[in-house]
C-alpha positions as CSV (number, residue, x, y, z in Angstrom):
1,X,135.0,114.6,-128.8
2,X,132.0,116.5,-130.5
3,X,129.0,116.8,-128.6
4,X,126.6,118.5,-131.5
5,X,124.0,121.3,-129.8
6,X,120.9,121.9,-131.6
7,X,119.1,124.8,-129.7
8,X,116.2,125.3,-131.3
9,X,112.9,126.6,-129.3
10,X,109.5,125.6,-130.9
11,X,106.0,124.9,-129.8
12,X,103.4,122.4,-131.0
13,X,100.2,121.9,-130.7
14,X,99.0,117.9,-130.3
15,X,97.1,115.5,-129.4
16,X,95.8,111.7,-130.9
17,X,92.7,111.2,-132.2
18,X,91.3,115.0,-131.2
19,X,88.8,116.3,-133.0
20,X,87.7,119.6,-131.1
21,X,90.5,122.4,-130.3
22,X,89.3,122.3,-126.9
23,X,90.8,118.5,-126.4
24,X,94.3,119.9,-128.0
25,X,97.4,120.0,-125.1
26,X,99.3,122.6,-125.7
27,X,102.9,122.7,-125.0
28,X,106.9,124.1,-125.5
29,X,110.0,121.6,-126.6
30,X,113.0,123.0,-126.4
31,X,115.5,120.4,-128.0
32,X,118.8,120.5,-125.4
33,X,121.2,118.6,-126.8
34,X,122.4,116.1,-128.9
35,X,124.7,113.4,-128.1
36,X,126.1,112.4,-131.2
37,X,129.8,111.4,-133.0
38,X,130.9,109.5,-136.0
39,X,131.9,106.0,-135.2
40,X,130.5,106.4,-131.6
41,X,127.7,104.3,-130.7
42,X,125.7,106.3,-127.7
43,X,123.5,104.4,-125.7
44,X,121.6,103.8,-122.4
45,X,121.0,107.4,-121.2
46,X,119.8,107.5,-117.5
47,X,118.4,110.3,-115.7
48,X,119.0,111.2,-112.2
49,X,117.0,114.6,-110.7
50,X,119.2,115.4,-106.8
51,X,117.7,116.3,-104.2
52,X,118.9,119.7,-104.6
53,X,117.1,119.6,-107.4
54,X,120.2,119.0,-110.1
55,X,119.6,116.7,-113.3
56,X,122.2,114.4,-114.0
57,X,122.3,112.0,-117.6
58,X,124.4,109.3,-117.3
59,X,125.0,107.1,-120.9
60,X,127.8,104.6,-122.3
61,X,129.8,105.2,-125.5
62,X,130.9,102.7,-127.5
63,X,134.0,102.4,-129.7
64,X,136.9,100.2,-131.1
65,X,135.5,97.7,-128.4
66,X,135.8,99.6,-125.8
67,X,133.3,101.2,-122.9
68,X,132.9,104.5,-121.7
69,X,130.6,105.5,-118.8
70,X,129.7,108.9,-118.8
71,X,127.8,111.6,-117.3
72,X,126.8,115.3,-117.9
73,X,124.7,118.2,-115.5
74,X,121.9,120.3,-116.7
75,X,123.8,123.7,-115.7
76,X,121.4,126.9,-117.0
77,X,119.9,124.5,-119.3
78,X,122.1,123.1,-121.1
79,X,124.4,120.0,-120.5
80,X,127.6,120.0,-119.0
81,X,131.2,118.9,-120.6
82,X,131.0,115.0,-120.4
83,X,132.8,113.2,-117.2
84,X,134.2,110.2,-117.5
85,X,133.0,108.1,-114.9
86,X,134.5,104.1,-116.3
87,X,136.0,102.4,-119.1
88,X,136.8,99.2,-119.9
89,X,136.5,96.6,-122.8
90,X,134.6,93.4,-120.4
91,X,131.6,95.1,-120.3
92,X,128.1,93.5,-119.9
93,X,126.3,96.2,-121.8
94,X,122.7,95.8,-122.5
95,X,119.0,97.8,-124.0
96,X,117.5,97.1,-121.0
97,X,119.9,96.6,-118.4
98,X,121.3,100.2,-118.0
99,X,124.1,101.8,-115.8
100,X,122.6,104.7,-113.6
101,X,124.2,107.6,-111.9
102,X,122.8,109.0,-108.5
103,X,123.3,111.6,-106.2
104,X,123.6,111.6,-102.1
105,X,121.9,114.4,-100.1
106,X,125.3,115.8,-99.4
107,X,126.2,116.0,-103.3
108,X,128.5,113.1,-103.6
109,X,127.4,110.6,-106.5
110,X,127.7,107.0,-106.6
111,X,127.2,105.5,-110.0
112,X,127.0,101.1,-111.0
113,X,128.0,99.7,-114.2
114,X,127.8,96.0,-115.2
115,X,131.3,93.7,-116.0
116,X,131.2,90.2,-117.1
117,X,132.7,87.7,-114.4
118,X,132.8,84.3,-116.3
119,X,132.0,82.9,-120.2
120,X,128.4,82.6,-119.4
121,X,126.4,85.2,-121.2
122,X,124.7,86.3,-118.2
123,X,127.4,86.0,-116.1
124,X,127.7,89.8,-114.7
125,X,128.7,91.5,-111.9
126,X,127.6,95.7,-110.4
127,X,130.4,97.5,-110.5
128,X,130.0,101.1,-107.9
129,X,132.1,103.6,-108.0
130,X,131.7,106.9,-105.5
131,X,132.9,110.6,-106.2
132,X,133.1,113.1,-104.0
133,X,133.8,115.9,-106.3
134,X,132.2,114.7,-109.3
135,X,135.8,114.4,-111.5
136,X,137.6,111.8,-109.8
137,X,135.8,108.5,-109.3
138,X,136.8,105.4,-106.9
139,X,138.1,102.0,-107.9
140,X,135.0,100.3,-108.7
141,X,134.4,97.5,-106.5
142,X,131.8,94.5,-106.7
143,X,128.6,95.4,-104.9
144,X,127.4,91.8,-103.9
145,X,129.7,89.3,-102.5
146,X,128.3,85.8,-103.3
147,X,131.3,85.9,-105.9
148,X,128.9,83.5,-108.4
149,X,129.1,83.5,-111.9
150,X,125.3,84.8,-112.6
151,X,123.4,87.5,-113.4
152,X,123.3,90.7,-111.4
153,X,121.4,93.7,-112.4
154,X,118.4,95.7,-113.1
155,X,119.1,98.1,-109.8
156,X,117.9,101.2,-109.2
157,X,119.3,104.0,-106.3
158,X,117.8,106.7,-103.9
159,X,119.4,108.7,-101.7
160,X,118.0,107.5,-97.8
161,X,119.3,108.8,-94.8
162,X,122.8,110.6,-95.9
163,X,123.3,106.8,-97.5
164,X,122.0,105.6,-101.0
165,X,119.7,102.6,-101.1
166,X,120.3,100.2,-104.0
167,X,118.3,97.1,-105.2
168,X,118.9,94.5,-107.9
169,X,118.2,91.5,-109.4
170,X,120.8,88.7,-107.8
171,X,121.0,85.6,-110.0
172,X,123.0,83.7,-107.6
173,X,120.5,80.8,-107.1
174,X,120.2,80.3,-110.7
175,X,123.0,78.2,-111.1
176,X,124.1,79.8,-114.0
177,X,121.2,79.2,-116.0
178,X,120.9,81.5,-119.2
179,X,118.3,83.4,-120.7
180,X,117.9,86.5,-123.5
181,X,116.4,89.5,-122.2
182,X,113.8,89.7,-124.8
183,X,113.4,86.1,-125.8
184,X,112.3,85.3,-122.4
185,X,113.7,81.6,-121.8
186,X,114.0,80.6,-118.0
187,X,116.5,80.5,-115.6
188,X,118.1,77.5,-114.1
189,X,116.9,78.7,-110.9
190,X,115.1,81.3,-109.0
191,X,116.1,85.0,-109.4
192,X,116.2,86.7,-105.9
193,X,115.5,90.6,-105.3
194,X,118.1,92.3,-102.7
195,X,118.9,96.0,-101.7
196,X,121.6,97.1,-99.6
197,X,122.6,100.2,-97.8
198,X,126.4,102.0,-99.0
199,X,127.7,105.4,-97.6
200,X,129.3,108.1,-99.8
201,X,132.6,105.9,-99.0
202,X,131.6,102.9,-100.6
203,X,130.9,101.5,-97.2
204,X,128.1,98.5,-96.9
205,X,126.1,99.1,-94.1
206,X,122.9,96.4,-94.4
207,X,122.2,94.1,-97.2
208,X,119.0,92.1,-97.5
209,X,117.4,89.8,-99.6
210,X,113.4,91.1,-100.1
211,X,112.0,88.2,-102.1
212,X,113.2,84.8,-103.4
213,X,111.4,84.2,-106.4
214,X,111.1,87.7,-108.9
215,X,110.6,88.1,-112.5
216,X,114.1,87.5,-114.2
217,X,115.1,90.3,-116.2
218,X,112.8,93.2,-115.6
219,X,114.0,96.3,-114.2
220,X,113.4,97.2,-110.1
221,X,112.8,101.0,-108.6
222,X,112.5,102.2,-105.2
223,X,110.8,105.4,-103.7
224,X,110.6,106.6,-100.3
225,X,107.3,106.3,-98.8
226,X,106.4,107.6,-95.2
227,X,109.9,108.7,-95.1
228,X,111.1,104.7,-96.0
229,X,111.7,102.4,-98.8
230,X,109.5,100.8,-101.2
231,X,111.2,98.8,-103.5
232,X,109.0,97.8,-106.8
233,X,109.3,94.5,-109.1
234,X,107.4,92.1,-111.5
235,X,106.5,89.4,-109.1
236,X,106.9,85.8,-109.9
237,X,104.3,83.3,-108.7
238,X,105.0,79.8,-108.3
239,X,101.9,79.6,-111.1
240,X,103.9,82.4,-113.7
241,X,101.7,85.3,-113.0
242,X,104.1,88.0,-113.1
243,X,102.1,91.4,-111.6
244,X,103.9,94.1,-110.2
245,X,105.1,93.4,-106.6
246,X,106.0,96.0,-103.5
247,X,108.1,95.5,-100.7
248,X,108.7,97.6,-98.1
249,X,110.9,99.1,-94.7
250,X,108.6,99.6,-91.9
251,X,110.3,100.2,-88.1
252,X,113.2,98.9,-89.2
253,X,111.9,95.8,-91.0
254,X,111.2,94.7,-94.5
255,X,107.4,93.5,-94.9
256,X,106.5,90.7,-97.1
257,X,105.9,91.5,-100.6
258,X,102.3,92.7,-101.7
259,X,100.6,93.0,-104.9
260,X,100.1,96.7,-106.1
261,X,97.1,95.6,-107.8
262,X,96.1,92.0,-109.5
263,X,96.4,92.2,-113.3
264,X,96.2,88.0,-113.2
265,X,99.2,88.5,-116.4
266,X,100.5,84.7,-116.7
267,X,103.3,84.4,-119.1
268,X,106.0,82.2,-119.3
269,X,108.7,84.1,-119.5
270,X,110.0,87.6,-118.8
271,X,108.4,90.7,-120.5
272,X,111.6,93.3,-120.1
273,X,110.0,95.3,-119.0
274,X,109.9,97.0,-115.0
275,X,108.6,99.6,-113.0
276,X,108.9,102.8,-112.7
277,X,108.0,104.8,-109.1
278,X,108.3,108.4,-107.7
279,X,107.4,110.6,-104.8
280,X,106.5,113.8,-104.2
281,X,105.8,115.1,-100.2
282,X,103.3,112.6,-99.2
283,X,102.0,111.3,-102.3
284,X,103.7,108.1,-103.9
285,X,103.2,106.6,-107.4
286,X,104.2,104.0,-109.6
287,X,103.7,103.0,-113.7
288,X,103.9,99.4,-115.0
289,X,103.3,97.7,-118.2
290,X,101.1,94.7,-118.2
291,X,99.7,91.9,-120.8
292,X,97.0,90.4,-120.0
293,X,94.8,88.5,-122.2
294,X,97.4,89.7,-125.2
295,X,96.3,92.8,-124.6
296,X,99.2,95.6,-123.8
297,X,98.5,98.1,-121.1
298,X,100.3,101.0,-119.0
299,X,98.9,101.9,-115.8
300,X,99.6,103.8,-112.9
301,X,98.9,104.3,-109.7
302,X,99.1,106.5,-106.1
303,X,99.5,105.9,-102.9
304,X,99.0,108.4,-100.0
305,X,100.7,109.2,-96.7
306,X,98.8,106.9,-94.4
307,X,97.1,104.4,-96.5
308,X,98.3,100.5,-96.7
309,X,97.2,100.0,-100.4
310,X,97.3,101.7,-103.3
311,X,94.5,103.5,-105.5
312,X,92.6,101.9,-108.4
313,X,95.1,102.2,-111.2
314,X,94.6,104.3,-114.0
315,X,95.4,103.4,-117.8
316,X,97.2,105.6,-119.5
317,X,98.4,104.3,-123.1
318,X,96.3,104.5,-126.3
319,X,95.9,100.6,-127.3
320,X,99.1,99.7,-128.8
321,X,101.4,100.1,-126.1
322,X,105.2,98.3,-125.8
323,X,105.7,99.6,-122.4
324,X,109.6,100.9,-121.5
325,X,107.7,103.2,-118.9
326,X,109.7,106.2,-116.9
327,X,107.6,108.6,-114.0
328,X,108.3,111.5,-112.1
329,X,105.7,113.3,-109.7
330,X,105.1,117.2,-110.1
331,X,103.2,117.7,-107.0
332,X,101.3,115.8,-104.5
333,X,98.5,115.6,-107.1
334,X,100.0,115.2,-110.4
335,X,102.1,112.7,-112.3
336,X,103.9,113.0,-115.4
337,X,104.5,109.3,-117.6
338,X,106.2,108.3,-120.1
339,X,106.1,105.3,-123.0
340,X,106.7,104.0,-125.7
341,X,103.8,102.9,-128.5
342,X,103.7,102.8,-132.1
343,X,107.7,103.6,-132.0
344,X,107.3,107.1,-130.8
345,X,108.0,108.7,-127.3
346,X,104.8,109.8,-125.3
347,X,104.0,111.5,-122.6
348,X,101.1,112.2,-120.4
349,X,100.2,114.1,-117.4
350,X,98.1,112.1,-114.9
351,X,95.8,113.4,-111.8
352,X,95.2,111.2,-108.7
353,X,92.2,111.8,-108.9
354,X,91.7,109.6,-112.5
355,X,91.8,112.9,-114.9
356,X,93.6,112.8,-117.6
357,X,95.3,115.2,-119.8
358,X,95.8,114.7,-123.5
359,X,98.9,112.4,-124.6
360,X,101.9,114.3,-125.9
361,X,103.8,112.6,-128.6
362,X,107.3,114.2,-127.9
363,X,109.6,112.4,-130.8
364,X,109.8,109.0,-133.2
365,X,111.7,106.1,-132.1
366,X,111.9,102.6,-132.8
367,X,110.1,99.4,-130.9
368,X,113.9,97.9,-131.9
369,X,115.8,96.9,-128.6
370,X,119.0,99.7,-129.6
371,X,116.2,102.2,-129.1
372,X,116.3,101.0,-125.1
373,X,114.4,102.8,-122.8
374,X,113.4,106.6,-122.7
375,X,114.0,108.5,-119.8
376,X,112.0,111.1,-117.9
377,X,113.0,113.5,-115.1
378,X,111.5,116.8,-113.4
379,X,113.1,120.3,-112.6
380,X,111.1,122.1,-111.3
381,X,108.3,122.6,-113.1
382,X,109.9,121.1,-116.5
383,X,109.6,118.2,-118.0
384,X,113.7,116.5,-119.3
385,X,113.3,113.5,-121.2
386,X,115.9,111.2,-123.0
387,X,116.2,108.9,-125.6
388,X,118.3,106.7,-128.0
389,X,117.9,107.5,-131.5
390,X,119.0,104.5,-133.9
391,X,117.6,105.4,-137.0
392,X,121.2,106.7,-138.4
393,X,124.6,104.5,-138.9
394,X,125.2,105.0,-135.1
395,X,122.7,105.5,-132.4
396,X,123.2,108.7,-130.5
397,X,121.0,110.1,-127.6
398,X,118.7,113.1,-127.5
399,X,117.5,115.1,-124.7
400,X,114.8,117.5,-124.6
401,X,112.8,120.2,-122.1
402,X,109.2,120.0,-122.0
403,X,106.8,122.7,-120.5
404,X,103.3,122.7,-120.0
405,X,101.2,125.9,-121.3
């Protein structure tokens, strides 16, 4: 397979709605790569940043039917021959429900993908598979075990404790009941939030459910906070307020969930539209997408080393937000966010301390569901972002480098 390069350097110079050249952020894009091939529909880019500091992109290919789960390593900046992590042709593959690649401390990756276990149109199973060398992959094995013909997904992974730390949305108290994830009809039952606890083996060592009613079909992410997990979620009240939710691991024990902050959004069915958290040393942050009142916001907010409740969030869109939000952390006092609005790409840099700098708008997309959800990451200093690009006969994925100036 081709995997066109495009490897051009170039700076702009933006901002929206500036008027003085003092308000202009100025910035480098070096475009990376290209993921493109005739007849090959690319989709559902992920990306992963190591704690050896290594960026991984994980995506699916699609073609005559059939599924390919790959991934690629930012090596001297530039992406890595494609591995082939999966394939098969019973696939559930989804805008919004992505695969995801991630790495344990030791270097070993672990990687889920989504197969469909009955008729249903939800019914789905995570599929993980573990590689020790990064080439040869296990025999992907079923990550829950309720064996029920329902929806799983929506996880997210971090590397804890030499282990990796995965949570999902587990649909096996729904009964089966269906929904679209975009056209926001209910399930037949309540959707549960779970995690467990796998070595680089594939070995389960814990599995917990961490709240029994969530939002159906938004994604889930976890951090380490103080050293422990904090898994984040759209909460579901027994009323259909549906704010962002935190649980998390302290001494051993998962608390009860709390609200990171009270938006009041009541809607009756699911947004699409999850969390996205990071950490850097002892600062902790999360972005959400909220609606309140019909009117479409992304926020974000910290959390210190220490304290029990987060800061007062901090808005960071320009008015006509859609959400699809990614975040990394590039030190203890900065945050770096991504969304989409308007169909374009943007990113912003956000201090703790409320300041922020001017939005960058790094590409056009779509608000169309093919265009899924762009992905941020940090190396070092830069700024990796991907997306899908559907605006041609077959989507394909771009990746770019941003750096500050």
């Amino acid at each position: 397979m081709k995997y066109f390069v495009f490897p051009v350097l170039f700076a702009f110079m933006f901002s929206c709605n500036i008027k003085s050249k003092e308000q202009i952020e100025a910035f480098d894009i070096e475009e990376i790569y290209i993921f493109s091939e005739p007849e090959v529909n690319f989709g559902e880019p992920y990306l992963f940043t190591s704690p050896k500091e290594e960026v991984y992109l994980s995506w699916i290919e699609q073609q005559e039917g059939l599924n390919y789960f790959k991934y690629s390593q930012l090596i001297d900046g530039q992406w890595s021959a494609p591995t082939l992590i999966a394939s098969g042709s019973d696939w559930f593959v989804n805008w919004a429900d992505y695969p995801q690649l991630a790495a344990f401390e030791d270097g070993s990756l672990m990687a889920f993908f989504l197969e469909k276990s009955g008729k249903g149109t939800f019914a789905y199973d995570i599929k993980t598979t573990f590689s020790k060398n990064g080439v040869d992959w296990s025999e992907p094995k079923t990550l829950h075990d309720d064996e029920t013909q329902t929806e799983h997904g929506f996880g997210s992974m971090i590397p804890w404790e030499n282990n990796m730390l995965i949570t999902w949305l587990d649909g096996r108290n729904t009964q089966g009941g269906s929904h679209d994830h975009g056209n926001h009809d209910g399930h037949g039952g309540q959707m549960n939030l779970r995690a467990a606890v796998l070595t680089s083996d594939g070995e389960k060592l814990e599995d917990w459910l961490l709240d029994d009613r969530v939002c159906d079909c938004c994604q889930t992410s976890a951090t380490l906070f103080d050293s422990e997990p904090i898994v984040f979620f759209r909460d579901r009240s027994q009323e259909e307020v549906r704010d962002l939710g935190m649980v998390r691991l302290v001494d051993n024990s998962w608390q009860e969930t709390q609200l990171v902050y009270n938006d009041f959004w009541k809607v009756q069915g699911c947004p699409v539209n999850g969390p996205r958290a990071a950490s850097f040393g002892n600062t902790s942050a999360v972005a959400w997408y909220t609606g309140v009142n019909t009117k479409p916001e992304v926020k974000v907010a910290f959390i210190q080393a220490g304290q029990s409740t987060f800061e007062k969030p901090i808005k960071i869109d320009l008015g006509k937000t859609i959400g699809r939000v990614d975040l990394a952390l590039l030190n203890e006092k900065t945050a770096v966010a991504s969304w989409m609005e308007d169909g374009n790409v943007f990113v912003r840099k956000i201090n703790k301390n409320g300041q922020l700098e001017n939005p960058i708008l790094v590409a056009s997309s779509s608000e169309k569901r093919s265009s899924g959800f762009p992905q941020l990451t940090t190396q070092g200093d830069d700024i990796i972002l991907a997306w899908s690009d559907d605006s041609g006969d077959n989507p394909v994925i771009k990746t770019v480098r941003l750096t500050l100036r």
